[in-house]
N, C-alpha and C positions, 0 to 999 in steps of 0.2 A: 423576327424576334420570338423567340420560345419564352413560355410562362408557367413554366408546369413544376409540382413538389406533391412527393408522398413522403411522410413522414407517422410512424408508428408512437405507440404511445397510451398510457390510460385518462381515460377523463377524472380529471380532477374535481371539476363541481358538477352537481347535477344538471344533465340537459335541460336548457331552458326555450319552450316553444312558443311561439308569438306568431299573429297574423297581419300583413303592414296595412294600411289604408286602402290601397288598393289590392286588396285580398291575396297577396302572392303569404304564403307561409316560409317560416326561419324557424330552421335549429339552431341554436346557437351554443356552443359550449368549449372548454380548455382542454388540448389538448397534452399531458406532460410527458415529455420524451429525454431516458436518459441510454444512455448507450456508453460503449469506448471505441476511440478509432485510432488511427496510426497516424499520424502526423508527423514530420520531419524524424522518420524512426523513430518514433517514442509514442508510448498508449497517451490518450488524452482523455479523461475523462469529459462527455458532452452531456448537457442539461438546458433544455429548453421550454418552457412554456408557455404556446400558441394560443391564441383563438381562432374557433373554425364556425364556420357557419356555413349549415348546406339548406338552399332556398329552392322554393317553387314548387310543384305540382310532386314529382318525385320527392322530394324531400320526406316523406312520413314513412315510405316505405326503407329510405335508406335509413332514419335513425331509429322506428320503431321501438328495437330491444335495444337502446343505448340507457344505459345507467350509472350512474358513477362506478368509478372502477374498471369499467371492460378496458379489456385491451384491444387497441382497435389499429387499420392499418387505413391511414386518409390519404387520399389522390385527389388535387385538385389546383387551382392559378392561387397566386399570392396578390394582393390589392390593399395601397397604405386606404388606410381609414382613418379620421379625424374623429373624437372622441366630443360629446357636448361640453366636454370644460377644456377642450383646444388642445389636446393630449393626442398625437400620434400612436399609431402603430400599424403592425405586419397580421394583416387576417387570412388565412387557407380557406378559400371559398372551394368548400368539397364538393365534388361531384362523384366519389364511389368510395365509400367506407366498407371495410372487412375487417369483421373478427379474427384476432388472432386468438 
């Protein structure tokens, strides 16, 4: 099974950093991606807005200069998360972020 997505894009709210209980660190922030692609011969206009969160020891070097606004190009696995008011979704846990 393959689990892997890079997907480009600017941050929408500013990076927010936290430490868990067991001392591993998290960036966590929105990733918004608009594009157009060809679909069934026809442009389609695409628009997405991800959360991404990049964890652990490397993590401070990879987000460092992240600010709201950069554009940025994220590679990493997709994992549904459960939200504390019982609210699904799709999180990009990055592992290599680059400036575009």
């Amino acid at each position: 099974m393959t689990n892997r997505m890079e997907l480009s894009g600017a941050i929408a709210k500013p990076p927010i950093r936290s430490k868990s209980p067991g001392g591993i660190e998290h960036c966590r922030f929105w990733l918004e991606h608009r594009s157009t692609v060809i679909e069934a011969d026809l442009p389609r206009q695409v628009y997405c807005r991800m959360p991404v969160v990049v964890s652990g020891v490397g993590s401070q070097a990879l987000t460092q200069n992240l600010v709201q606004g950069s554009n940025i190009k994220v590679g990493g696995f997709v994992a549904y998360q459960t939200g504390r008011n019982g609210v699904g979704k799709l999180v990009l846990h990055a592992d290599n972020i680059t400036q575009i």
